[in-house]
Steps between C-alpha positions, in 0.01 A plus 500: 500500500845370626810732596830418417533412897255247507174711604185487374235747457163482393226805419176519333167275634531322796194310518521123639841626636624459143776811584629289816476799714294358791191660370277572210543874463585631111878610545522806246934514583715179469499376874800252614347173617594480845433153558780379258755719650805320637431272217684557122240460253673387159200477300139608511159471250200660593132377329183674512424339862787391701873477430852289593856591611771287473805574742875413488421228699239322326201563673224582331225767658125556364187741608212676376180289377513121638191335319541206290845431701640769295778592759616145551457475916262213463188748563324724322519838747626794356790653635591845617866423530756311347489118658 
């Protein structure tokens, strides 16, 4: 989910690091993820195993499941926080 400030939260599953929380614990509450802060996220889409955000500046962040390239970080390792 995206606030109006630019934050994004994440909750449900988090295995692979699909939530982007650092871990891959099931978050039952929406939880803020920390590793975007600083940054303002303009748009996000989530998928069954990993997800983007897009910022104001034009970077583009990935994590959760890494196989097949999925994430786009010329590897396939999954990642527990946005890269």
């Amino acid at each position: 989910a995206l606030t109006a400030d630019g934050a994004a939260w994440s909750w449900g599953y988090g295995g692979e690091g699909r939530l982007g929380h650092g871990d891959e614990q099931i978050q039952s509450l929406p939880m803020r993820i920390e590793a975007l802060a600083g940054q303002r996220v303009v748009a996000v889409s989530a998928s069954l195993l990993h997800s983007l955000a897009l910022t104001a500046n034009g970077d583009v962040w990935s994590w959760g499941w890494g196989g097949q390239g999925l994430l786009g970080h010329g590897d396939q390792q999954n990642q527990l926080l946005p890269k």
